[in-house]
C-alpha positions as CSV (number, residue, x, y, z in Angstrom):
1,X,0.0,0.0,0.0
2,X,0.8,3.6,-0.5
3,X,0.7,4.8,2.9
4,X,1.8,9.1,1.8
5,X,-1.3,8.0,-0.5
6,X,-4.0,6.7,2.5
7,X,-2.4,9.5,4.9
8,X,-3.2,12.0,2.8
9,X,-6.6,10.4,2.1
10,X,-7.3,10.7,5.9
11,X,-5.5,13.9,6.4
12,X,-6.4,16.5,3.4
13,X,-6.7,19.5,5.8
14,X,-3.1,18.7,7.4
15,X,-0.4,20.6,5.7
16,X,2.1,20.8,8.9
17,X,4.8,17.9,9.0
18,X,5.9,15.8,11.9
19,X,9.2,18.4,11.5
20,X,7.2,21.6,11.6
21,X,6.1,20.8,14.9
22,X,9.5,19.7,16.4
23,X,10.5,23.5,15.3
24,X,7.0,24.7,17.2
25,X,8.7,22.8,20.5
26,X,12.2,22.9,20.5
27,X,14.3,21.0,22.6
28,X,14.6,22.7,26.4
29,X,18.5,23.5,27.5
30,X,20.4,20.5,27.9
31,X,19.8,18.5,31.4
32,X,16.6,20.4,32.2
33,X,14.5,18.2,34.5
34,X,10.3,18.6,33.5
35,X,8.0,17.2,35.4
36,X,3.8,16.9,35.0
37,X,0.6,16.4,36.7
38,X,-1.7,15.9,34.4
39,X,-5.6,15.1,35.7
40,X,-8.3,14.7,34.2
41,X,-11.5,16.9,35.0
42,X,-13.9,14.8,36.3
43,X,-15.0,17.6,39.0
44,X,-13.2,15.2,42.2
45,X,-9.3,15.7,42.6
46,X,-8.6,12.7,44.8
47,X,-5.8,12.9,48.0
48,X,-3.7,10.6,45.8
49,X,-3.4,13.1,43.1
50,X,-1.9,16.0,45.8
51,X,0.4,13.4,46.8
52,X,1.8,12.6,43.3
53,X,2.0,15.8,42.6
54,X,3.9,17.0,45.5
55,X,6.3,14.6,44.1
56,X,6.4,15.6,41.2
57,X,7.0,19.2,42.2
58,X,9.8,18.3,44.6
59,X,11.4,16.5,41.6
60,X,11.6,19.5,39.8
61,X,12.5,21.8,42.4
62,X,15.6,19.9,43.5
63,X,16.6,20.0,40.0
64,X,16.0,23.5,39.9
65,X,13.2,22.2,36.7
66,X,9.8,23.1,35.6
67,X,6.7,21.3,37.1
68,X,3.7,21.2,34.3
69,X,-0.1,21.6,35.3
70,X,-1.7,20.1,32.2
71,X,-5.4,19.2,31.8
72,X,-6.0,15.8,30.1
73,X,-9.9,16.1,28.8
74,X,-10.2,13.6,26.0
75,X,-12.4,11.7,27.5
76,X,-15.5,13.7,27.0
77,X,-17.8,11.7,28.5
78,X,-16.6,12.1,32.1
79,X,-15.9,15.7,31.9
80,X,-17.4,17.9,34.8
81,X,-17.8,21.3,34.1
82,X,-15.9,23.4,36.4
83,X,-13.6,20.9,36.6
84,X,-10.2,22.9,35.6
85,X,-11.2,25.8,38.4
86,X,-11.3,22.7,40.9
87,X,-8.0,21.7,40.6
88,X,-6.4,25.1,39.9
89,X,-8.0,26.1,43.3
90,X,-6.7,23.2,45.1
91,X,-3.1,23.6,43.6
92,X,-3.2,28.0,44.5
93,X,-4.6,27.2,48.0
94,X,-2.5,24.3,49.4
95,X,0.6,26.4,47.7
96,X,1.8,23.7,44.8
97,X,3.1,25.8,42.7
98,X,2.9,25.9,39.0
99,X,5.9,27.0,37.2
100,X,4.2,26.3,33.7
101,X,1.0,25.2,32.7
102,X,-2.6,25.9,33.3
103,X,-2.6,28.5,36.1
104,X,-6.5,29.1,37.0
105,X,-10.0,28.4,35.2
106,X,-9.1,31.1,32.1
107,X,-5.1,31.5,32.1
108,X,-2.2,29.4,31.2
109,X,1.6,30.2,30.9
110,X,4.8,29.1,29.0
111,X,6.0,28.1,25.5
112,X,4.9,24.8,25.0
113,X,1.1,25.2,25.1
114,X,-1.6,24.7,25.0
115,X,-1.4,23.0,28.0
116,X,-5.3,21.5,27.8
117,X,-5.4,18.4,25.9
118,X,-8.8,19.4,23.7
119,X,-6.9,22.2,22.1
120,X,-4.0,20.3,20.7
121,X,-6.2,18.0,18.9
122,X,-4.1,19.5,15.4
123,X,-0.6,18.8,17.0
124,X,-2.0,15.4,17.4
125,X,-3.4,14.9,13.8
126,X,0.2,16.0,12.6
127,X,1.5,13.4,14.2
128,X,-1.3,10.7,13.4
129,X,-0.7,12.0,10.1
130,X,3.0,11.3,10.2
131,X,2.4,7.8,11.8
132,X,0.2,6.3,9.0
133,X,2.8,7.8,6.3
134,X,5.7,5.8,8.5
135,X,3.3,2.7,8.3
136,X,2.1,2.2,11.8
137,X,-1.3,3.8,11.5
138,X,-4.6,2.6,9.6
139,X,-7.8,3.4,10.1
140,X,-10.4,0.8,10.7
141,X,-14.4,1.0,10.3
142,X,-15.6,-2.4,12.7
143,X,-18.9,-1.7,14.1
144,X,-19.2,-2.0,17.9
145,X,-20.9,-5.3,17.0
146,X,-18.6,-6.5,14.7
147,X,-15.9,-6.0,17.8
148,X,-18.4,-7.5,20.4
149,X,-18.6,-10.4,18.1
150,X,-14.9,-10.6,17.6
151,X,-14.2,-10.5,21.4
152,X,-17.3,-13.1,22.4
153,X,-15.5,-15.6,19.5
154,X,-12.0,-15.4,21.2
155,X,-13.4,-16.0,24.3
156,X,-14.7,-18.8,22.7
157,X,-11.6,-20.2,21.4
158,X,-9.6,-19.2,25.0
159,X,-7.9,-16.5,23.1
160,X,-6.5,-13.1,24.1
161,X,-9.1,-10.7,23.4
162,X,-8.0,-7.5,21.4
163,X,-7.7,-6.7,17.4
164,X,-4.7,-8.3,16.3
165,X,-2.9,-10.6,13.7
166,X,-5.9,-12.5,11.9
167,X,-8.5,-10.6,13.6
168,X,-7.5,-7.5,12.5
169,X,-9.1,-7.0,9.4
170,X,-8.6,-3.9,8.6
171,X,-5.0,-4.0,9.0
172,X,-4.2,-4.5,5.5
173,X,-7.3,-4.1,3.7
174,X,-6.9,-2.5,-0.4
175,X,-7.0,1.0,-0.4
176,X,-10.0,0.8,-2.6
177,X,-11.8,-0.6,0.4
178,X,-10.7,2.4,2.2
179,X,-12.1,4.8,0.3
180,X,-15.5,3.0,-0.5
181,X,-15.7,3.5,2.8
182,X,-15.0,7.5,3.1
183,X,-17.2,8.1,0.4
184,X,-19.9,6.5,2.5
185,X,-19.2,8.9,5.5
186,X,-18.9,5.4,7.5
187,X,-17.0,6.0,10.9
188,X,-13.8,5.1,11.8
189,X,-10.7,5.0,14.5
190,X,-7.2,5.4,13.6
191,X,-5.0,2.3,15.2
192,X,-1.5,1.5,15.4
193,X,0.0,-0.9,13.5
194,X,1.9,-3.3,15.9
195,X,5.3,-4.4,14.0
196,X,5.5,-7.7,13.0
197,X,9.3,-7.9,14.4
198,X,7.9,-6.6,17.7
199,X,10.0,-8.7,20.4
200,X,7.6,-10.9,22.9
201,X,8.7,-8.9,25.9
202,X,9.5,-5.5,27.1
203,X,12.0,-4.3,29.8
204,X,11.6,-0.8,31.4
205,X,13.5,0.3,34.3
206,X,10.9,2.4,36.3
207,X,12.8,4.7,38.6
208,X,10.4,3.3,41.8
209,X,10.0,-0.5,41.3
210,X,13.0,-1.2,39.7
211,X,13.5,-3.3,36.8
212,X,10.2,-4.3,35.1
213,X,9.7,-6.6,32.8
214,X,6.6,-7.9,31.1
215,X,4.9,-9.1,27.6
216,X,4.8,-6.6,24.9
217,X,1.7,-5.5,23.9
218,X,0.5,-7.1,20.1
219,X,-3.0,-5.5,20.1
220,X,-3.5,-2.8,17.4
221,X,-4.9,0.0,20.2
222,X,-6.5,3.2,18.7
223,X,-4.3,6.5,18.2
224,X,-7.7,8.7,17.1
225,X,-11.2,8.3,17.7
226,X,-13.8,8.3,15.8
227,X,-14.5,12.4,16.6
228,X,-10.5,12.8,16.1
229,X,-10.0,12.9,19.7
230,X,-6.6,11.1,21.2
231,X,-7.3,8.2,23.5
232,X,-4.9,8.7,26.8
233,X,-2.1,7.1,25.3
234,X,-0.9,8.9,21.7
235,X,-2.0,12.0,23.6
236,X,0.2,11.5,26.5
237,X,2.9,10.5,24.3
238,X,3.3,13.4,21.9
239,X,2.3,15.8,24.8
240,X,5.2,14.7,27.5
241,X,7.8,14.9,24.6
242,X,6.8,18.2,22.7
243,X,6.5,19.6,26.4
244,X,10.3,18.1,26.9
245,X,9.4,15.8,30.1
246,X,11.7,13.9,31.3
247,X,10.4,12.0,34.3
248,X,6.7,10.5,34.1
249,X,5.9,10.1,37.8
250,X,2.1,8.5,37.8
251,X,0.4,6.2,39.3
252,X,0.8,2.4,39.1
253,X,-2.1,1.8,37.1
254,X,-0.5,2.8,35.0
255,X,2.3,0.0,34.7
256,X,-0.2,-1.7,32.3
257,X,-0.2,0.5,29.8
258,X,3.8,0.8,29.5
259,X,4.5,-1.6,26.3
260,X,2.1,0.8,24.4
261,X,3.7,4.0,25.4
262,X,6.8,2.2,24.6
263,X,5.6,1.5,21.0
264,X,4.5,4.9,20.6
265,X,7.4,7.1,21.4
266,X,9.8,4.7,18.9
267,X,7.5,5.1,16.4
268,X,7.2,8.6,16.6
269,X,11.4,8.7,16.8
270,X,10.9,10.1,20.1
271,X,13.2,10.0,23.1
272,X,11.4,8.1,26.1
273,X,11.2,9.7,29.3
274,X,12.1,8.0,32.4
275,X,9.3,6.3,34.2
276,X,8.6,6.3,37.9
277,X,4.9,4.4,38.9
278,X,3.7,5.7,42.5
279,X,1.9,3.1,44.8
280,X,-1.4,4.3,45.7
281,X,-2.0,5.4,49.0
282,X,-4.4,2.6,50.8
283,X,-7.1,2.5,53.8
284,X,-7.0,0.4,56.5
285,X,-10.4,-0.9,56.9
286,X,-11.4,-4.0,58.8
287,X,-8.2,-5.5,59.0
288,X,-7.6,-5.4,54.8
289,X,-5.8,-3.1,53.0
290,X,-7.6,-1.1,50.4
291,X,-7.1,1.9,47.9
292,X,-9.1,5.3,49.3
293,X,-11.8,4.8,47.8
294,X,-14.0,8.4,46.4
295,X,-17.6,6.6,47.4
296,X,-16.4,5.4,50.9
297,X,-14.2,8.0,52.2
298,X,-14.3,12.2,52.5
299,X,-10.5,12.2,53.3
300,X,-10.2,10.7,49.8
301,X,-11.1,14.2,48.2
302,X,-8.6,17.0,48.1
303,X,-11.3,19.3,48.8
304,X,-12.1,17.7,51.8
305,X,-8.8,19.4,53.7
306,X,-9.0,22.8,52.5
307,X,-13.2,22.7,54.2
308,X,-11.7,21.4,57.3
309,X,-9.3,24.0,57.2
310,X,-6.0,21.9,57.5
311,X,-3.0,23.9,57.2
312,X,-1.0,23.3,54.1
313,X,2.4,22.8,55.9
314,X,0.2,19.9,57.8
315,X,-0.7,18.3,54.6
316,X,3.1,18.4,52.6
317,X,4.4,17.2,56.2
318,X,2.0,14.2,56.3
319,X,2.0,13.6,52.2
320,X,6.1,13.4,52.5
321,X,5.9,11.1,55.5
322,X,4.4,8.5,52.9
323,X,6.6,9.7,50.1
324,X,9.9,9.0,51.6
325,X,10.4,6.8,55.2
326,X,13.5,8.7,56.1
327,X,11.2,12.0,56.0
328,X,10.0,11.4,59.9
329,X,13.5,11.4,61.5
330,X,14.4,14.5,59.0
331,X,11.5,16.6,60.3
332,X,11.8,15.8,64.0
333,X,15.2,17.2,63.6
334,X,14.5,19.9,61.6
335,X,11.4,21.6,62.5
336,X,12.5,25.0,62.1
337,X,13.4,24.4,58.9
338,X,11.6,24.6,55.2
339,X,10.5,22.0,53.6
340,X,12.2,22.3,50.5
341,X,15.6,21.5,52.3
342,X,14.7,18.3,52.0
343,X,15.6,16.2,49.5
344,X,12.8,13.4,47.9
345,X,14.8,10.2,46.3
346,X,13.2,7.5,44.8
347,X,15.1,4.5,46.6
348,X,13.5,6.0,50.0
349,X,9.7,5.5,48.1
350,X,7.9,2.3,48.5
351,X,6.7,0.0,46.2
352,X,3.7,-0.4,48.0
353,X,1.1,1.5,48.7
354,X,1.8,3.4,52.6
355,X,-1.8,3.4,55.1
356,X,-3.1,6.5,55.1
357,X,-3.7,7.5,58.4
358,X,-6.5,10.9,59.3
359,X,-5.1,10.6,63.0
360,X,-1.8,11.1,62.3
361,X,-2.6,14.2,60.3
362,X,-4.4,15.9,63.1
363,X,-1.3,15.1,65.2
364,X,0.6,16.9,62.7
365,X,-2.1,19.4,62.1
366,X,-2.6,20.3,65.6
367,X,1.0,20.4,66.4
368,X,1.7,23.3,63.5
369,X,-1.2,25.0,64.6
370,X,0.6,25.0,68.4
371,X,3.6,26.3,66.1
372,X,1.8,29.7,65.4
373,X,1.2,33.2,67.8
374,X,-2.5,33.6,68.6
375,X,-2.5,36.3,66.2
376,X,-1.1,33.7,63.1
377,X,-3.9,31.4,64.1
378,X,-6.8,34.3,64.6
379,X,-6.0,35.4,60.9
380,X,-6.4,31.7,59.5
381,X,-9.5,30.5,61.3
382,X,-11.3,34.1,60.0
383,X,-9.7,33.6,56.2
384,X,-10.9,29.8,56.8
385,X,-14.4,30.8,57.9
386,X,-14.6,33.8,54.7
387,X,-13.7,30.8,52.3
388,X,-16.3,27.7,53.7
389,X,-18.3,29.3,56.4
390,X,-19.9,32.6,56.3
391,X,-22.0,32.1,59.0
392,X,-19.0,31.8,61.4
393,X,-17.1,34.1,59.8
394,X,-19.7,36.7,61.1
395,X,-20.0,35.4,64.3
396,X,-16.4,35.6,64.8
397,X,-15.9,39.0,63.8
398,X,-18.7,39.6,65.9
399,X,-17.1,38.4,68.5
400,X,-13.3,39.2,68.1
401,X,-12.4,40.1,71.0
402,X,-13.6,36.6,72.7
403,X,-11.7,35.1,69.9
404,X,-8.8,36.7,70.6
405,X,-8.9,35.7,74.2
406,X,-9.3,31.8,73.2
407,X,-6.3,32.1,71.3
408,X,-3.8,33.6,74.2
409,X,-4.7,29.7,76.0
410,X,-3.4,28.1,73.1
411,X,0.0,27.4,71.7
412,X,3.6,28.4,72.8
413,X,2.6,31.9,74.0
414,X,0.1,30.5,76.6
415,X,0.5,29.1,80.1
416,X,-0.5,25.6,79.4
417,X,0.8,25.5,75.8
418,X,-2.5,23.5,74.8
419,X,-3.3,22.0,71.6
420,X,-7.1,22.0,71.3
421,X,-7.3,22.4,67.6
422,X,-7.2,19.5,65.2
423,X,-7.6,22.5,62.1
424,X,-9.5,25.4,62.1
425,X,-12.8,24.1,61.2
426,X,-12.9,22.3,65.0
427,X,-12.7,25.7,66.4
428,X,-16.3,25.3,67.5
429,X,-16.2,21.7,68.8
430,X,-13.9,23.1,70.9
431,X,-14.7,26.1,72.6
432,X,-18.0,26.4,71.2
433,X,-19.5,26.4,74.7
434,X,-17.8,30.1,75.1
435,X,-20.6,31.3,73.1
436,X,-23.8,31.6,75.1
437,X,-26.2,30.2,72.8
438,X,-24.4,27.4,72.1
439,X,-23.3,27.3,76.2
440,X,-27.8,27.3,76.6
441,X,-27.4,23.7,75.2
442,X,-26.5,22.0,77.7
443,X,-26.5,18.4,78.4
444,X,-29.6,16.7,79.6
445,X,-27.3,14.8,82.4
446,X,-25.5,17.5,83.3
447,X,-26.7,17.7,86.6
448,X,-25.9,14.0,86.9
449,X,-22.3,14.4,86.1
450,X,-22.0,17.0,88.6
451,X,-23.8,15.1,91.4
452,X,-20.7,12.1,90.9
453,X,-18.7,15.1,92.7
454,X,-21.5,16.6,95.7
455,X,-24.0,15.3,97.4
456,X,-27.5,17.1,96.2
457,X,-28.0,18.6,99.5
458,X,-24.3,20.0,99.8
459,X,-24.9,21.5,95.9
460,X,-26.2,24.6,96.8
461,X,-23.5,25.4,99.6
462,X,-20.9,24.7,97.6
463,X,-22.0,26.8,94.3
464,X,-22.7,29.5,96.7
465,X,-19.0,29.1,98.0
466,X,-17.8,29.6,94.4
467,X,-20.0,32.4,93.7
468,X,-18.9,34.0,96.8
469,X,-14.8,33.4,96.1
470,X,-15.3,34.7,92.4
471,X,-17.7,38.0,93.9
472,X,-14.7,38.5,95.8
473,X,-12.1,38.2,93.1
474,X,-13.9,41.3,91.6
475,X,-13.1,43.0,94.1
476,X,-9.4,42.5,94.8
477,X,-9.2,39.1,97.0
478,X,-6.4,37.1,97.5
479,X,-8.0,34.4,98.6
480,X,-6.4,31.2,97.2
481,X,-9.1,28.1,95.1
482,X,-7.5,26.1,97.7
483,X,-8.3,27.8,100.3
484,X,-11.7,28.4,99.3
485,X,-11.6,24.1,99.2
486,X,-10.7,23.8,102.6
487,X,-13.8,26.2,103.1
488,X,-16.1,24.1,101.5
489,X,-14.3,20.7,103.0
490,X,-12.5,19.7,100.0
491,X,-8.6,18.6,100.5
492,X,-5.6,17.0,98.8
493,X,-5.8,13.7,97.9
494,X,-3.3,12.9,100.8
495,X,-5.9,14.2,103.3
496,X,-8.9,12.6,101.7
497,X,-7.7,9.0,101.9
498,X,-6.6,9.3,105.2
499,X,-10.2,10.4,106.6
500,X,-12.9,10.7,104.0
501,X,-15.4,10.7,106.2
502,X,-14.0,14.3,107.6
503,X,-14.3,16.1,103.8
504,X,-16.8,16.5,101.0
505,X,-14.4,15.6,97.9
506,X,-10.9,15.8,96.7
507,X,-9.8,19.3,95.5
508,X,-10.0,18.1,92.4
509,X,-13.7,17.2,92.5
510,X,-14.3,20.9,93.0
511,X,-12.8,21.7,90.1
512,X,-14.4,19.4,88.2
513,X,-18.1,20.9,89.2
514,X,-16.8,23.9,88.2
515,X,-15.8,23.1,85.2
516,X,-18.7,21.2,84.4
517,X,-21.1,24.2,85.6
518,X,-18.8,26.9,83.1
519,X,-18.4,24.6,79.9
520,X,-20.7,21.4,80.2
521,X,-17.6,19.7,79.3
522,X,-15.9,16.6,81.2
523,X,-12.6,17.4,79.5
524,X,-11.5,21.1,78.8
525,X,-8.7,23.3,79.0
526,X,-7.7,24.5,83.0
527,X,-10.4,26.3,85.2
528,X,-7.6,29.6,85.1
529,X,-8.0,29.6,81.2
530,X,-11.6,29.6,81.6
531,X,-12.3,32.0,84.1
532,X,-9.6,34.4,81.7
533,X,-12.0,33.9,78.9
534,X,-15.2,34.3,79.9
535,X,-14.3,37.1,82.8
536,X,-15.8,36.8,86.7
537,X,-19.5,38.5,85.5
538,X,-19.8,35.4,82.8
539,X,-18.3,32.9,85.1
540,X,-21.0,33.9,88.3
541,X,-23.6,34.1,86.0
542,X,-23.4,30.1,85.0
543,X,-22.6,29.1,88.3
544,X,-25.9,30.5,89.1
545,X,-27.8,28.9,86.4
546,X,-26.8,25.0,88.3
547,X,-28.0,25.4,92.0
């Protein structure tokens, strides 16, 4: 067959040669290391998509190299619109920068654009073009029922099931046939041609598993579809060498597809990139380990952090504890350090998937929110609450100055150096009950819990005690809590053991009905704290409301 002939025959609009768009992308400077992330937008960027990026970004950043935001949409069907803002707005706000790429919902940047897949469809028909000229493209018009057919016979026989050898009909057919065919307007694909001297088995070294080696692929895939579109894998191919990447880091589904990609890039006389297949991060669930799934679990969606209002630092820190085992005895040491002194290396990745663990995160999430001044954290929990909750953000602002006064009990600056918050969005779990209305709720056992600490008849002498001590406060006493316990016949624990019968409680149990009567809460920060908060009106008023 004359293949300039049947190339031209499916390509009369394309003028451009395989070498005119070479010239379009011209090799970047010598050793320049180019990473990607290239999703797809079906409107959900999953948890393991922020951690293979982050790899990919501290890939290039060591290498002082460009990491690539590109948008891979030929798959039409499971587009979501709005998709490309969701990603670019989970990249700009967790601070994974973009050095070239698509940038936000409207903008893109650099020289080797465009950088969304749907509006390179003519680079691709170049090089489909180019592909059936060399001989290792041909279009073929089977019905889906001829293929159904196909695949239900080879099943039959105990075959592999694909378009290959015999069963590929139209490999070869006349080019008569061809254009009966055209002139009938009948659909088509373009496939590649799998070489006849293709060897049985293909070796890659990936740059995470190691050496792989696995049967070659002998099925004759489809290069276009039949709207022109690229499937995934001729678009990936003439996109990652026309952008000049040189490490592929994706996930391990992908591991499959690899004798393909191989095929393609040698016969499109391009330069392979090196390969490096990511494990995907798994649950824990029962017992059995399993991928995070998008149906069963929130923490599987990126999203899902920035509405809780994780810091980002927490997220890289906890991402890079899966990326690279050594990265937990780096950061213990090196706290006071950024991130980007240190150093990602393949050898340190595993080659299975790490547990993803939420309670680890809000360690690491509450202990970098410890990290910050009350000012730092007063700023993020308001620009958290303007982004996902407007209805807090306006009782905050309302109430600023109470804010403020929660923060001075947390972190280094305070007396206790407490760690309350998980992320900003348990602001209100926390020390919701400063906030009257939400402090009106209280528990229906709440007298119960404070009765395990007083007899009922000793409950109104001893909130009447406390009112007393904290009326006096306001006005200058230096009357000591303990004291006021030896009052009210409360001791040390010392004391109490020795003669029980001689004292109403341990110290400690008056405490605990105050704290009960001025947060409804068994376990909250120290009585001091408290009483700094609310101020002695606030704190004589609820001891009022439980006699």
């Amino acid at each position: 067959m004359n293949y300039q002939e049947l190339a031209d025959l499916l390509f009369p609009e394309v003028k451009e040669t395989r070498e005119d768009i070479l010239a379009k992308y011209p090799r970047r400077p010598e050793g320049t290391v180019v990473t990607r992330m290239a999703p797809s937008p079906t409107g959900f960027l999953h948890i393991g998509g922020v951690y293979t990026a982050l790899i990919n970004r501290k890939i290039a950043s060591q290498n002082n190299g460009v990491f690539i935001l590109r948008i891979e949409d030929t798959d039409k069907k499971r587009e979501v619109p709005g998709s490309r803002k969701i990603i670019c707005d989970i990249f700009n706000k967790i601070g994974l920068k973009i050095d070239e790429g698509v940038m936000s919902e409207t903008e893109e940047t650099g020289a080797y654009g465009p950088y969304v897949q749907s509006n390179r469809v003519s680079i691709y028909h170049v090089l489909a073009k180019y592909l059936v000229e060399q001989g290792y493209a041909y279009p073929c018009f089977a019905t889906e029922e001829e293929l159904e057919a196909l695949r239900q016979k080879q099943e039959a026989n105990k075959e592999m099931t694909g378009y290959y050898g015999e069963y590929a009909v139209w490999r070869d057919r006349p080019i008569e046939d061809i254009k009966a065919m055209l002139d009938k307007k009948a659909p088509y694909v373009l496939r590649f041609r799998v070489n006849e001297s293709t060897p049985k088995r293909v070796h890659v070294k990936d740059l995470i598993k190691g050496d792989l080696d696995m049967d070659n692929n002998f099925n004759d895939f489809v290069l276009l579809k039949t709207d022109g579109i690229p499937t995934y894998h001729f678009a990936h191919a003439c996109d990652d060498y026309l952008m000049g990447t040189t490490y592929v880091l994706r996930g391990d589904e992908w591991i499959a597809s690899l004798p393909i990609h191989v095929e393609l890039f040698n016969a499109l006389g391009f330069t392979l990139p090196q390969y490096g297949h990511v494990a995907p991060v798994m649950k824990n669930d029962e017992g059995s380990r399993r991928k995070l799934s998008k149906r069963k679990d929130p923490e599987s969606n990126a999203e899902f952090y920035l509405e809780h209002g994780y810091p980002a630092k927490a997220l890289f820190v906890y991402l890079l504890t899966l990326i690279n085992s050594n990265f937990e005895e780096w950061y213990t040491a090196n706290k006071d350090k950024d991130l980007s002194e240190f150093e990602v290396k393949f050898e340190n990745m595993g080659v299975s998937g790490p547990l993803y663990d939420l309670a680890k995160l809000d360690n690491i999430s509450s202990e970098i929110i410890y990290s910050k001044t009350a000012s730092e954290n007063e700023t993020n929990l308001l620009a958290w609450a303007h982004e996902y909750n407007k209805d807090l953000e306006a009782r905050f602002n309302d109430n600023i100055e109470l804010v403020k006064k929660i923060f001075a009990t947390q972190g280094f600056e305070s007396n206790e150096h407490r760690k309350d918050l998980v992320n900003y969005s348990s602001f209100m779990d926390a020390f919701g009950y400063f906030f009257n209305d939400i402090f009106a709720n209280q528990p229906e056992n709440l007298r119960e819990q404070i009765l395990t600490n007083v007899k009922e008849e000793d409950l109104t002498e001893v909130v009447d005690g406390l009112i007393n001590y904290f009326k006096d406060k306001q006005n200058g006493s230096e009357k000591t809590f303990k004291e006021l316990g030896e009052e009210l016949k409360y001791t040390d624990k010392k004391h109490y053991k020795a003669n029980p019968e001689a004292y109403r409680g341990m110290i400690m149990h008056l405490y605990h009905i105050l704290n009960l009567a001025l947060t409804h809460k068994e376990n909250c920060m120290s009585s001091d704290d408290i009483i700094s908060v609310l101020g002695y009106d606030e704190v004589i008023r609820r001891l009022e409301l439980i006699k």
